[in-house]
ROMIMAR-950183 format. One record per residue (C-alpha): residue number from 1; z, x, y; chain. Coordinates in nm, 4 decimals, padded with zeros to 6 digits, always signed. Example, Ala and Ser with C-alpha at 12.3 -4.5 7.8 and 13.67 -1.06 7.14 Angstrom:
! ROMIMAR-950183
NODE resi       up     east    north chain
NODE    1 +00.7800 +01.2300 -00.4500     A
NODE    2 +00.7140 +01.3670 -00.1060     A
! end
This chain:
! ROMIMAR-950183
NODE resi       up     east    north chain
NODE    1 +00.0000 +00.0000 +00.0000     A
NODE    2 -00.0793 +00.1301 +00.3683     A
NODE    3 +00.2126 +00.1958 +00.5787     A
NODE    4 +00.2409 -00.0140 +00.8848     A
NODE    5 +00.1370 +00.0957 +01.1943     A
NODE    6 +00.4374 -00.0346 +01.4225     A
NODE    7 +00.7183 -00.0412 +01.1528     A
NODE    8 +00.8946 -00.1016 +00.8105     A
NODE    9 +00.9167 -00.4282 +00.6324     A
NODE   10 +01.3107 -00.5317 +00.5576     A
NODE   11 +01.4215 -00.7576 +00.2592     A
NODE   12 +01.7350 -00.9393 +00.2316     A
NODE   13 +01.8223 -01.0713 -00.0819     A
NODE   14 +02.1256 -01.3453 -00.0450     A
NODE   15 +02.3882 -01.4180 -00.3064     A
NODE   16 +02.6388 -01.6898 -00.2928     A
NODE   17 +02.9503 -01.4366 -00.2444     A
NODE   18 +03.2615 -01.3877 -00.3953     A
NODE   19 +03.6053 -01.3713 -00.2869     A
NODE   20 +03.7013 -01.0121 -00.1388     A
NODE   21 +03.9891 -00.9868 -00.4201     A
NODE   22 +04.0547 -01.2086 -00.7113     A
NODE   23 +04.4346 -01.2255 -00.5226     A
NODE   24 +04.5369 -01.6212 -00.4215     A
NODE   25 +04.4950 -01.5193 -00.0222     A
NODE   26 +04.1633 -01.3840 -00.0711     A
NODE   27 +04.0667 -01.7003 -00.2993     A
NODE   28 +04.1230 -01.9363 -00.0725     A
NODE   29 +03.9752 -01.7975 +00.2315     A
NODE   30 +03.6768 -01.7938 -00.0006     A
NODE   31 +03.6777 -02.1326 -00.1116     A
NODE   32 +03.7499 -02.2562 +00.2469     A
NODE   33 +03.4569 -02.0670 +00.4007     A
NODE   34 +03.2499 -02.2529 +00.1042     A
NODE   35 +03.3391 -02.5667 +00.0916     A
NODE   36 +03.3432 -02.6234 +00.4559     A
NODE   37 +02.9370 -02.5705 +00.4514     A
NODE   38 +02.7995 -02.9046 +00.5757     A
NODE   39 +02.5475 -02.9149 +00.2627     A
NODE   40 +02.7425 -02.8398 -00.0307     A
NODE   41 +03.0211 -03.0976 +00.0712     A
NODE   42 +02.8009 -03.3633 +00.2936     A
NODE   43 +03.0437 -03.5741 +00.4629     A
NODE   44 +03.1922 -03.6231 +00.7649     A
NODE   45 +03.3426 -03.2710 +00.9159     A
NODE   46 +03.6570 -03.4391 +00.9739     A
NODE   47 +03.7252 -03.5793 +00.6665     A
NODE   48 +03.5819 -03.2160 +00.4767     A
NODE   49 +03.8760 -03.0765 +00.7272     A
NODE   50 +04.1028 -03.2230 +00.6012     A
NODE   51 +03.9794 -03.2834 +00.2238     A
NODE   52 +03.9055 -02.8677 +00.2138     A
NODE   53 +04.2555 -02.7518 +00.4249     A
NODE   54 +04.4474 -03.0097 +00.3090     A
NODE   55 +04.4135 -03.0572 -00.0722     A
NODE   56 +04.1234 -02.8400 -00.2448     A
NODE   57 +04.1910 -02.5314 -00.1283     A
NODE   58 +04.6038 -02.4905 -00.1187     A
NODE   59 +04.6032 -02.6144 -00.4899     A
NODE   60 +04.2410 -02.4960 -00.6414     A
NODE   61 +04.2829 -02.1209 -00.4962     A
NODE   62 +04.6113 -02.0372 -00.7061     A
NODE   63 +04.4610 -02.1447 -01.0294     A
NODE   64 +04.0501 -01.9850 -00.9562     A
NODE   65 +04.2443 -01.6680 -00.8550     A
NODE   66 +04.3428 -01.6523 -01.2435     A
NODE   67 +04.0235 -01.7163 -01.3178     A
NODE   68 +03.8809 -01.4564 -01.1101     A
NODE   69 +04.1631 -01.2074 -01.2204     A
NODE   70 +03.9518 -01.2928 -01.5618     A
NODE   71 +03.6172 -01.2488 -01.4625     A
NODE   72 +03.7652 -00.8700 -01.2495     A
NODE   73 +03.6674 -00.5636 -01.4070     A
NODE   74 +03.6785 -00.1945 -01.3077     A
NODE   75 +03.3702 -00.1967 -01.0505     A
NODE   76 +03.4908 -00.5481 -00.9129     A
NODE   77 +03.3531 -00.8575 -00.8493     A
NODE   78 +02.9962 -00.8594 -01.0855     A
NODE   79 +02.7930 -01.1100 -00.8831     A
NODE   80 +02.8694 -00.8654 -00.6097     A
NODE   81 +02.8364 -00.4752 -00.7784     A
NODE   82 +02.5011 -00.6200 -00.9821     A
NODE   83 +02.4080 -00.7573 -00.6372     A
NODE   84 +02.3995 -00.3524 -00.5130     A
NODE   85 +02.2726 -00.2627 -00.7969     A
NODE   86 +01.9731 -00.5019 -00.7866     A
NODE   87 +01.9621 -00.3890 -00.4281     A
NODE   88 +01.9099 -00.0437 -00.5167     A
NODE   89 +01.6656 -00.0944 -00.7807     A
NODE   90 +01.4570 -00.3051 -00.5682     A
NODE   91 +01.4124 -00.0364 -00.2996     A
NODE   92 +01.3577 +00.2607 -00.5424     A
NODE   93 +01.0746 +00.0349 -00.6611     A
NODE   94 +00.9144 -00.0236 -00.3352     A
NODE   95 +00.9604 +00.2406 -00.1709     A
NODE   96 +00.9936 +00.3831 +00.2329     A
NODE   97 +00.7680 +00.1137 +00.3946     A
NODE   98 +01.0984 -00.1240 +00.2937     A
NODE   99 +01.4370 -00.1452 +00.3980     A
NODE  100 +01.6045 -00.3696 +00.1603     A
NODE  101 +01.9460 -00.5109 +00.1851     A
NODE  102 +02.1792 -00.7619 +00.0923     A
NODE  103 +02.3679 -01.0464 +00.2089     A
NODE  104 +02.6777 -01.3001 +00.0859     A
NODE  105 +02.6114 -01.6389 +00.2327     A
NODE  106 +03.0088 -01.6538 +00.2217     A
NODE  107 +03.2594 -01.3502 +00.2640     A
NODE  108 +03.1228 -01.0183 +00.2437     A
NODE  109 +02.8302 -00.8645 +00.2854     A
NODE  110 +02.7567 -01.0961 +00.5328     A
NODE  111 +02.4481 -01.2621 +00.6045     A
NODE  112 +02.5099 -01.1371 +00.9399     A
NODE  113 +02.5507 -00.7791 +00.8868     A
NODE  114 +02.2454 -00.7503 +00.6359     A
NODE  115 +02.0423 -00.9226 +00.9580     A
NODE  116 +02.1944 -00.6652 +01.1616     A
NODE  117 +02.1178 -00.3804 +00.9815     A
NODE  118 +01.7143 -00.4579 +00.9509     A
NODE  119 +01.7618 -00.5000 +01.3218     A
NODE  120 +01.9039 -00.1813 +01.3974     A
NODE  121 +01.6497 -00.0707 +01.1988     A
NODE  122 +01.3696 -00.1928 +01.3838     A
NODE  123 +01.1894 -00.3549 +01.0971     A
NODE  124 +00.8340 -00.5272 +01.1325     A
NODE  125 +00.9333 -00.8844 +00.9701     A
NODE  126 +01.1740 -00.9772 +00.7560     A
NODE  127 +01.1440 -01.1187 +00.3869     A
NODE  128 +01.4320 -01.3483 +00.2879     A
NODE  129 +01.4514 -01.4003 -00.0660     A
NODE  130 +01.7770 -01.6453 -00.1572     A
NODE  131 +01.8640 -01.5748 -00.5590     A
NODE  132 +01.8709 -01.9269 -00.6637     A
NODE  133 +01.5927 -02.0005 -00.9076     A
NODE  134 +01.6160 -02.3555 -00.8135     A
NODE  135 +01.6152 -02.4910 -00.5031     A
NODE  136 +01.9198 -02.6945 -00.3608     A
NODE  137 +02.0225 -02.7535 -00.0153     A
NODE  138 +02.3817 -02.6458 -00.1069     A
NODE  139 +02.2638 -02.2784 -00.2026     A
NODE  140 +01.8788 -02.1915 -00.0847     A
NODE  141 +01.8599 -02.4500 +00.2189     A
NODE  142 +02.2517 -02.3124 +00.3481     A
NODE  143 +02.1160 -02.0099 +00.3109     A
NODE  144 +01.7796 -02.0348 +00.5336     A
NODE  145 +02.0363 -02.1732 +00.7601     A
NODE  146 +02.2285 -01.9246 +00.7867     A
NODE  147 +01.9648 -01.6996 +00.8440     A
NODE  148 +01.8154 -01.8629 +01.1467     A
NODE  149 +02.1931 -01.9499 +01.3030     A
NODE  150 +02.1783 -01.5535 +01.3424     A
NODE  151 +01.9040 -01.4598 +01.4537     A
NODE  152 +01.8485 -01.7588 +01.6899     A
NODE  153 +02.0598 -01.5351 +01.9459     A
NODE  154 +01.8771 -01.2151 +01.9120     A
NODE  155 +01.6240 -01.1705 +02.2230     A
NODE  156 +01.3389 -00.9888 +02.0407     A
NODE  157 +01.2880 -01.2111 +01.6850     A
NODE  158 +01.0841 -01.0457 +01.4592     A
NODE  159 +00.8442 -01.2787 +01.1795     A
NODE  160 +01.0447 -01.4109 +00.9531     A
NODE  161 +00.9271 -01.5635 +00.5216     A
NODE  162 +01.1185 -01.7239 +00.3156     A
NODE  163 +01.1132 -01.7492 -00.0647     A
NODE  164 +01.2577 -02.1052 -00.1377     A
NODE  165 +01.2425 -02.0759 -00.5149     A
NODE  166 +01.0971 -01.8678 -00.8207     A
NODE  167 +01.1881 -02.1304 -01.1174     A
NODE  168 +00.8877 -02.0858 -01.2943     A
NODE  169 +00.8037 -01.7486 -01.1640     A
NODE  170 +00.6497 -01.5609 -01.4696     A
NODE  171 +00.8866 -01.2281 -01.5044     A
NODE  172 +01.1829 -01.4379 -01.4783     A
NODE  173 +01.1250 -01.6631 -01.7348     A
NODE  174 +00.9966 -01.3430 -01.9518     A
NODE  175 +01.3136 -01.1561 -01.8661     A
NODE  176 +01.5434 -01.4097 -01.9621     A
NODE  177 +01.3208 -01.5324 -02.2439     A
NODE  178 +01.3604 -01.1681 -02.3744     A
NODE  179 +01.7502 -01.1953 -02.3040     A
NODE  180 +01.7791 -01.4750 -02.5267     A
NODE  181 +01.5246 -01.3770 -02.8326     A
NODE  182 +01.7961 -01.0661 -02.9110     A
NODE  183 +02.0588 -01.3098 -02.9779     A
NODE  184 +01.8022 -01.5691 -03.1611     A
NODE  185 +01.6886 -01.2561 -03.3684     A
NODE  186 +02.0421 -01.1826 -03.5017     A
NODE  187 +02.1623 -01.4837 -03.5688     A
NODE  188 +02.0149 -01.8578 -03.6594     A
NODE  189 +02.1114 -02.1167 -03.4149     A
NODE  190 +02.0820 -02.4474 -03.4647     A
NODE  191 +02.0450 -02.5357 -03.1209     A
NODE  192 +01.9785 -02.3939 -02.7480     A
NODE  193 +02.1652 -02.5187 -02.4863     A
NODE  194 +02.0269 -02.4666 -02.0885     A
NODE  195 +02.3562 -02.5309 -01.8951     A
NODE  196 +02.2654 -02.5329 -01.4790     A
NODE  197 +02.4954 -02.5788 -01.1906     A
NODE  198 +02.5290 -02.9369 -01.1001     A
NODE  199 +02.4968 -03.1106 -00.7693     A
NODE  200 +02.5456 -03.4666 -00.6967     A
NODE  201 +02.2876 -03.7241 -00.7000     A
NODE  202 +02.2862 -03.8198 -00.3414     A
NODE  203 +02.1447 -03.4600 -00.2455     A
NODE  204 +01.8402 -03.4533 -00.4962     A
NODE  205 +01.7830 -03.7892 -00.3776     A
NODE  206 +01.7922 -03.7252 +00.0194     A
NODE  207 +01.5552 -03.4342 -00.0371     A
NODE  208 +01.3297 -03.6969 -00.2134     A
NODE  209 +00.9700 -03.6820 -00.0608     A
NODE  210 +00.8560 -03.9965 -00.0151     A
NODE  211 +01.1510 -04.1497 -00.2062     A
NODE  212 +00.9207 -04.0253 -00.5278     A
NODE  213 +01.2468 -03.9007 -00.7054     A
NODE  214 +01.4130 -04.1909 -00.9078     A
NODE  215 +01.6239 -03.9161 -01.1212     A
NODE  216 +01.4612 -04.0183 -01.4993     A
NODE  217 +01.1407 -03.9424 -01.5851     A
NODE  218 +00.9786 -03.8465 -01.2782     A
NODE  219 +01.1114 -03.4842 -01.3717     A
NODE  220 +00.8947 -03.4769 -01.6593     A
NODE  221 +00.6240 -03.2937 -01.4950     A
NODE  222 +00.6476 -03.0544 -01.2186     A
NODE  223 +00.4286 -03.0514 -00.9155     A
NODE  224 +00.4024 -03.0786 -00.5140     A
NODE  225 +00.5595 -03.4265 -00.5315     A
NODE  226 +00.9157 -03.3161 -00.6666     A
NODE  227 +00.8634 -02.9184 -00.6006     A
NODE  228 +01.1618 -02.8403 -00.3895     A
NODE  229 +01.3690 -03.1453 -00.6378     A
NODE  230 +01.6457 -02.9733 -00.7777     A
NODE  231 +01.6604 -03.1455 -01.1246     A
NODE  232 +01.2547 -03.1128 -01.1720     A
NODE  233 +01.2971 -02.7543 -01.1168     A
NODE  234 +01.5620 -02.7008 -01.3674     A
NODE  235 +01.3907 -02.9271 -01.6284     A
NODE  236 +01.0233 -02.6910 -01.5138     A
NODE  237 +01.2865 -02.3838 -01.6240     A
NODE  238 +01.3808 -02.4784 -01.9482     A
NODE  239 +01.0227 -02.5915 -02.0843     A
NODE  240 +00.8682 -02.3107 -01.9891     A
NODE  241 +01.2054 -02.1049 -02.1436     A
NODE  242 +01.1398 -02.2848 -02.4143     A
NODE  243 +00.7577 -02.2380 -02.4832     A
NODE  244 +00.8378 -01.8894 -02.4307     A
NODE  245 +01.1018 -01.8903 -02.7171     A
NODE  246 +00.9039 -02.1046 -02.9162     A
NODE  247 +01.1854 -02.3672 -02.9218     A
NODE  248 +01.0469 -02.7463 -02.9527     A
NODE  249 +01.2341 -02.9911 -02.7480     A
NODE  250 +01.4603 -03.1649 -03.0056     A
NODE  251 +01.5273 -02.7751 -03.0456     A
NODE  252 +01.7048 -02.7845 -02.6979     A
NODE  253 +01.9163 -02.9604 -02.3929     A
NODE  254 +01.9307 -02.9484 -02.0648     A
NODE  255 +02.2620 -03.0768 -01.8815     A
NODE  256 +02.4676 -02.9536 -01.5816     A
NODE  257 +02.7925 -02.8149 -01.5144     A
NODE  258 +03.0684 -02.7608 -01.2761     A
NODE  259 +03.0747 -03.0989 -01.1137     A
NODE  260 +03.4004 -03.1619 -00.8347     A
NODE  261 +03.5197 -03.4874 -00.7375     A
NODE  262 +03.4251 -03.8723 -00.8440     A
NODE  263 +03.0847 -03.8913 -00.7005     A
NODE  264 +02.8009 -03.9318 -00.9627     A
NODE  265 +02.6696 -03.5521 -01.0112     A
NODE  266 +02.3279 -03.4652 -01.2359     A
NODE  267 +02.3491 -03.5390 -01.5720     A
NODE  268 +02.3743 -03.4861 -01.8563     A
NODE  269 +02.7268 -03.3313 -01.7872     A
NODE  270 +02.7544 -03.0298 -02.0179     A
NODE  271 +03.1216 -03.0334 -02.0929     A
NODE  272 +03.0605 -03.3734 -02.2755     A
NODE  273 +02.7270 -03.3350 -02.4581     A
NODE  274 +02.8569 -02.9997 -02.6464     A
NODE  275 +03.1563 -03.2396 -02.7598     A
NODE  276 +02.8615 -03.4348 -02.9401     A
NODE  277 +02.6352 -03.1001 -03.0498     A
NODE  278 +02.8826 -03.0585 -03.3672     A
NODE  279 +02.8964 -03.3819 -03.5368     A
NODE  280 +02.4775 -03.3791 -03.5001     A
NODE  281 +02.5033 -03.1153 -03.7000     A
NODE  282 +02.4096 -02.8009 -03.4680     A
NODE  283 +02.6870 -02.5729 -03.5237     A
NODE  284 +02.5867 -02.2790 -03.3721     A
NODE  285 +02.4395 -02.2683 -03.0368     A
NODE  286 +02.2812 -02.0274 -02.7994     A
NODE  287 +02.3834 -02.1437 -02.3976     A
NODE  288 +02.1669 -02.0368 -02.1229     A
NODE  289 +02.2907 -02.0337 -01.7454     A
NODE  290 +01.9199 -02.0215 -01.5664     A
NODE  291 +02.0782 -02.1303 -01.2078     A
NODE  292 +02.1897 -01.7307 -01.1768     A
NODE  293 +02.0979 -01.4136 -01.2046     A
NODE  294 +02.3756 -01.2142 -01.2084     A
NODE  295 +02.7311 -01.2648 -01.4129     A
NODE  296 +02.9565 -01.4572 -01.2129     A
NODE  297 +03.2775 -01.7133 -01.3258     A
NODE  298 +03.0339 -01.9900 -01.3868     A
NODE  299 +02.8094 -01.7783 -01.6320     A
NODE  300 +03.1122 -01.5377 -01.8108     A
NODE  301 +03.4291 -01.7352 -01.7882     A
NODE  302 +03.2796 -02.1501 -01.7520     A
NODE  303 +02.9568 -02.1183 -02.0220     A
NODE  304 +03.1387 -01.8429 -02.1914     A
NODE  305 +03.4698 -01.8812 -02.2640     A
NODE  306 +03.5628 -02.2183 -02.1859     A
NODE  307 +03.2780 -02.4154 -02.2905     A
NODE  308 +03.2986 -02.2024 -02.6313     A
NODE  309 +03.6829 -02.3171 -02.6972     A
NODE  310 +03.5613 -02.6850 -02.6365     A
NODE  311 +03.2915 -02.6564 -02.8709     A
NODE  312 +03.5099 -02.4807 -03.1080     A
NODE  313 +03.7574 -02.7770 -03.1045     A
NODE  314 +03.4466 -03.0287 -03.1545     A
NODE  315 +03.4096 -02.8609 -03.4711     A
NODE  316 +03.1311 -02.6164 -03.3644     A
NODE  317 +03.1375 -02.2607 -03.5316     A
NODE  318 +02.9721 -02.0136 -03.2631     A
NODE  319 +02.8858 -02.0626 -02.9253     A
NODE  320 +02.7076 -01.7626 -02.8128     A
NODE  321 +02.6264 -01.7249 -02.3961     A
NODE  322 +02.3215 -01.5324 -02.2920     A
NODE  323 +02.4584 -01.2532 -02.0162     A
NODE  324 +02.3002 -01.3251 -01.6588     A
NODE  325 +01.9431 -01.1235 -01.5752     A
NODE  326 +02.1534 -00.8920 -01.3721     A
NODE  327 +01.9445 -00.5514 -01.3654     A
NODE  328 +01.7009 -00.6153 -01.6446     A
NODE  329 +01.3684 -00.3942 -01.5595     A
NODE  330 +01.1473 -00.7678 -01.6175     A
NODE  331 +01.3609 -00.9199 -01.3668     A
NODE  332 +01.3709 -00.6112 -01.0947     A
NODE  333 +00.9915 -00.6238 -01.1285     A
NODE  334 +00.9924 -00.9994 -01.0566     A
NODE  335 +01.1944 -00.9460 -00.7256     A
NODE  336 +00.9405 -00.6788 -00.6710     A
NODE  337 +00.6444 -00.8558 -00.7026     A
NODE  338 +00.8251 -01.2116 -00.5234     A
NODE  339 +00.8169 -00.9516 -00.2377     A
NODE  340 +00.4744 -00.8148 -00.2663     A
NODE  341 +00.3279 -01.1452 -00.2364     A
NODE  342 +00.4918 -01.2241 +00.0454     A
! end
């Protein structure tokens, strides 16, 4: 590629974030920076005040610290070190002409330092790729919003692409196709299990274009009618996951996780159907998280741990999670290429 005349290109790759310490002060800051986003809890800022200060976050942060505490290891927080390490990887592959970086949308790196840093920098454009295979309002949109509340108050704003989603980008699928075959070449399973973050109804159904979304089977087929719908692009995931692995569809199901409060939230609900998965007679079953890319609590400790114990109790023999993409070579050459294109 020819080097720019005028200057480099800069890359920030955005993460959700993580608390700064798995410790119940640092938790909770963490959660209240989160859940006070306007779109991941969509109601009245008020009432998310109060809901957020008042109740979720004084008696959630003491039990996810444990959690977290869990999830630790030597190197920290993994959604955050495999989030450098990605970072690194990326700009070894493309060389001087880019300045990558990366960016938390909550706690630290910030969004706003990452910006900063390309600025100081002097960079050409910007590419802004969110890691959320799917798009949702509560992680890509916030994020793209972020991003803009920064750099609507610099004086010189340089051009500015964003990546809204890579669910049925090619090298992703492969890489976590290739992910999953190791475990489906040791061991039969009777079943595969694609397990994504849920979000409540009312937001895949206020991002509806042209009210086209009726949540059933209008997510059968993906296309520019439901492209940016949350569920369709989950459901677009797993088949082409599947045709990859050569699974059929009774082979596999797709449901959703990590729901919060009483509001209908996408189902299938995974906590319930792998109650069921045992007495159908699939004993042994291989769970995908394909809503992230690096190891995080809802990957390692939710899919992995304490869906496994339920499924155990339901009679279930082995529950086996496939790790995250984290650094896999297929999936630093997707980022690579995401960025090319653009």
């Amino acid at each position: 590629m020819a080097s720019s005349p005028f200057g480099k290109i800069g890359v920030l790759l955005i993460n959700l974030g993580t608390p700064d310490t798995p410790e119940t002060p640092d938790v909770r800051k963490y959660l209240r920076e989160f859940l006070m986003d306007k779109r991941v809890i969509d109601i009245p800022a008020l009432q998310r005040y109060f809901l957020i200060n008042g109740i979720i976050a004084p008696f959630r942060a003491p039990k996810s610290a444990k959690v977290y505490k869990e999830l630790w290891d030597e190197r920290g927080s993994p959604l955050l070190y495999y989030g450098h390490d990605l970072r690194d990887l990326v700009q070894q592959e493309l060389g001087d002409q880019y300045i990558v970086v990366l960016g938390m949308r909550y706690q630290s790196p910030s969004i706003k330092s990452a910006l900063e840093e390309l600025r100081d920098q002097q960079v050409e454009r910007i590419i802004v790729l969110p890691l959320y295979p799917q798009y949702a309002s509560a992680s890509t949109g916030t994020s793209h919003d972020k991003v803009m509340e920064v750099v609507k108050d610099w004086w010189v704003v340089p051009s500015i692409s964003f990546i809204s989603n890579f669910c049925d980008d090619p090298l992703f699928i492969k890489a976590f196709a290739e992910l999953g075959r190791k475990h489906l070449e040791a061991r039969k399973y009777d079943h595969v299990v694609f397990s994504y973050h849920g979000i409540p109804e009312r937001h895949v159904l206020k991002g509806s274009q042209k009210n086209y979304c009726k949540l059933g089977s209008c997510c059968n087929t993906y296309h520019k009618l439901n492209r940016y719908c949350y569920r369709a692009q989950c459901f677009e995931t797993s088949r082409l996951l599947a045709k990859e692995l050569g699974l059929t569809e009774e082979q596999y199901t797709v449901s959703f996780q990590s729901r919060l409060g009483k509001d209908p939230w996408l189902k299938p609900y995974t906590d319930e159907i792998l109650k069921e998965l045992p007495a159908k007679g699939f004993k042994n079953v291989l769970a995908y998280s394909p809503a992230f890319v690096a190891d995080c609590l809802e990957t390692t400790i939710e899919v992995g741990q304490e869906f496994k114990e339920m499924f155990e109790q339901a009679g279930g023999e082995h529950w086996q999670l496939v790790e995250s993409l984290n650094t896999h070579p297929l999936w630093v050459e997707a980022v690579k290429q995401m960025i090319l294109r653009n």
